[in-house]
C-alpha positions, 0 to 999 in steps of 0.5 A: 500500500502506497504510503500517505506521504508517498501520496503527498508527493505525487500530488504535490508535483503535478503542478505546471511550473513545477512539471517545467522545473523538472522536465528541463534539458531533456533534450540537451547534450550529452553532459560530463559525469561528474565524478564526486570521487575527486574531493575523497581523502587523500589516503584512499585508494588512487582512482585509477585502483577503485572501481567505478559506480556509476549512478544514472539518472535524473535532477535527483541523482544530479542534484536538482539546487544542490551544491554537487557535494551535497547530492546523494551520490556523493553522500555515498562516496562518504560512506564508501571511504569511511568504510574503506571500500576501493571504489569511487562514485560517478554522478551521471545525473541529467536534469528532466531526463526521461528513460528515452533520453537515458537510452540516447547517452547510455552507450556513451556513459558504458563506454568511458571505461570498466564499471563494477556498478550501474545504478539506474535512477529514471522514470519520474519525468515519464510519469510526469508526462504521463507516458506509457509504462510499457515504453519505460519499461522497454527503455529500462530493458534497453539500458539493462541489456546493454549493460549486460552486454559488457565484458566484464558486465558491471553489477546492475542496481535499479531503483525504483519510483512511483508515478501520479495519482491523478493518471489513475491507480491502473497506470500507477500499479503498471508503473510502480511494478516495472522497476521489480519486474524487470530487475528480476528479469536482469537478475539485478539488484532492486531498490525500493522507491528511491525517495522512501523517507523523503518523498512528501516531508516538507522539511526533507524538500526544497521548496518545489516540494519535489526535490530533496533539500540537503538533509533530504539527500543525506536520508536518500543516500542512506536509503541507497547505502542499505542496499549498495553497501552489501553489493560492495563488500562483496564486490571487494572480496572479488577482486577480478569483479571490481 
């Protein structure tokens, strides 16, 4: 059952001025991940030694208002060095991005160099369009099957999101169950609703009332660090997999 909360949000950002805020530069080119490893402590590991996680995503991986050390991602890599992990955080963020335009720069990102971890973050814009699920669902699938497709493949993480109230509890249960069913289907790792905890708390929300604030994204990267944390640990007694 959706949470009240959960249901807060999704009413809140069917606004206009808010549906623009969020859906700018979809169609922009392709950006520079920005890899938040670069201000890790100096006595970790070089970055060339640290495998590579690499986050894709929309303004909440990019962090929409944020300065880039406060996004999510780059929370993470705090974890990831006070840990002692030997890997280092790509933000590949873009603002307003649907799956589609994921599915446009996908082959770019993959072909920057090894990745251990593909953390896919997308489909909040498609909801907010109101597309259809089943082109989120073939776009999630492209991204998947490309990604698989790698020697060696990188261990695959994606996280889930909710869609609108107002287009119906019919397109939102077809939404809110593509991210499960397809992780099953890539034997990838799911991450339950990425804004679990944040989603619908004011105080964890800038202003539009959809993006986190700084202490939103903290409990963001918390949520995320549960489920990616045992993925590295493990990963970090495999050596040959990093």
């Amino acid at each position: 059952m959706v949470s009240i909360k959960i249901m807060a949000w999704r009413q809140c950002i069917w606004q206009p001025a808010l549906l623009l805020a969020a859906c700018a530069g979809d169609t922009g080119p392709v950006s520079r991940p920005l890899d938040v490893a670069k201000n890790s402590a100096a006595d970790a590991p070089a970055a060339a030694e640290r495998g590579v996680v690499l986050f894709v995503g929309t303004s909440l991986t990019a962090g929409y208002g944020l300065a880039p050390s406060q996004a999510f991602p780059a929370r993470v890599q705090s974890r990831i060095d006070s840990a002692g992990l030997p890997f280092r955080v790509v933000n590949a963020g873009v603002s307003g991005e649907t799956s589609a335009g994921a599915v446009r720069r996908i082959d770019w990102l993959l072909g920057q160099g090894p990745i251990a971890v593909l953390v896919i973050e997308t489909g909040a814009n498609d909801g907010l369009r109101g597309q259809s699920p089943d082109s989120l669902r073939a776009n999630l699938r492209r991204m998947l099957e490309r990604a698989r497709a790698l020697a060696p493949a990188p261990h695959l993480i994606v996280a889930g999101m909710e869609a609108l109230p107002n287009l119906g509890r019919a397109y939102a249960g077809q939404f809110r169950a593509i991210y499960p069913a397809v992780a099953r289907e890539f034997d990838a790792t799911y991450l339950p609703f990425l804004l679990d905890g944040v989603a619908g708390v004011d105080a964890l929300n800038q202003a539009d009332g959809v993006h986190p604030t700084a202490k939103g994204a903290e409990r963001v990267a918390e949520h995320v660090w549960k489920t990616l944390r045992p993925v590295l640990t493990q990963l970090a007694s495999q050596p040959e997999n990093r």
